[in-house]
C-alpha positions, 0 to 999 in steps of 0.5 A, a space after each residue: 264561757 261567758 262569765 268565770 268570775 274568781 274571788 266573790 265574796 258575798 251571797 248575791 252576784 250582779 252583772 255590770 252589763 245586762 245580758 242578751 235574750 237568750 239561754 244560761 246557764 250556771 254553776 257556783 262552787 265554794 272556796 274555804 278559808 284555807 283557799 281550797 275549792 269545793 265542787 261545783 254545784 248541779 248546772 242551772 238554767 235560765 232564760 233572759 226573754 224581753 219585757 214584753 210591752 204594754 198592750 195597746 187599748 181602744 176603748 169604744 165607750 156608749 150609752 151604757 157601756 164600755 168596750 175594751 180592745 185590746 191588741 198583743 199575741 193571742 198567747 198572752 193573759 191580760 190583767 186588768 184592773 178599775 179603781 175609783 182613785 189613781 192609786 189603785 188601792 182600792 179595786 173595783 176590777 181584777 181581772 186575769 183574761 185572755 180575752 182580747 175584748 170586754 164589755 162593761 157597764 159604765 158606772 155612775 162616777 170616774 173610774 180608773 182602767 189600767 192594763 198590763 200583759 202576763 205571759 204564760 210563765 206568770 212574768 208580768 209586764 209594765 202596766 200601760 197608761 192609765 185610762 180615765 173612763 168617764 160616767 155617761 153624761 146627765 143631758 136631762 137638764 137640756 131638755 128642760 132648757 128645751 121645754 122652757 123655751 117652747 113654752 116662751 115661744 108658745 105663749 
């Protein structure tokens, strides 16, 4: 027995200690104002289990889209989301995969990527690091630039 705790008082119990991974299981039972117990209730179960950590990401970015890489158990589900402000509030993406690679098409503006894993039981771990996925870059004005300064060289 881990835990025999007498005299608890309101509705909610919190240990002081966390507990280590694994299997419990509880039971409560009531005492009336008279101090006489009641019977215990039917035995529960839970399972204490690590938080599962945030997924590494690669982003491979061309042209005219984005790969996203993503490393953790095959088991796991990915949810993802794409925001055009840091907040989130508004979502371009939510996406639930289990895909460890998507391809996108890049956006015209910055956008906002975050990712966290889900397990099988639907717990859902930190979000990782917030990733800035930047628009392609405008290089037209290098080529005009370029035609300028043939055409000094040329006359």
């Amino acid at each position: 027995m881990l835990l025999d705790e007498q005299g608890v008082e309101r509705a909610s119990y919190s240990l002081d200690e966390p507990l280590a991974n694994g299997s419990y299981y509880w039971r409560v039972a009531s005492i009336s104002s008279v101090k006489e117990q009641g019977p215990y209730s039917v035995v529960r179960q839970f399972r204490q289990e690590p938080v599962p950590l945030a997924p590494e990401l690669i982003v491979s970015p061309e042209e005219d889209k984005l790969t996203v890489s993503l490393t953790g158990e095959h088991v796991q589900q990915y949810q993802m989301q794409i925001s055009e402000s840091n907040s989130f509030d508004e979502l371009i993406v939510d996406k639930l995969t289990k895909q460890h690679e998507m391809t996108f098409s890049r956006a015209t503006s910055l956008q906002y990527m975050r990712i966290r894993v889900v397990e099988s039981d639907g717990y859902k771990g930190p979000w990782g690091a917030t990733q800035l996925i930047y628009p392609p870059q405008d290089n037209r004005w290098l080529q005009v630039i370029g035609v300028g300064i043939l055409g000094i060289l040329l006359f």
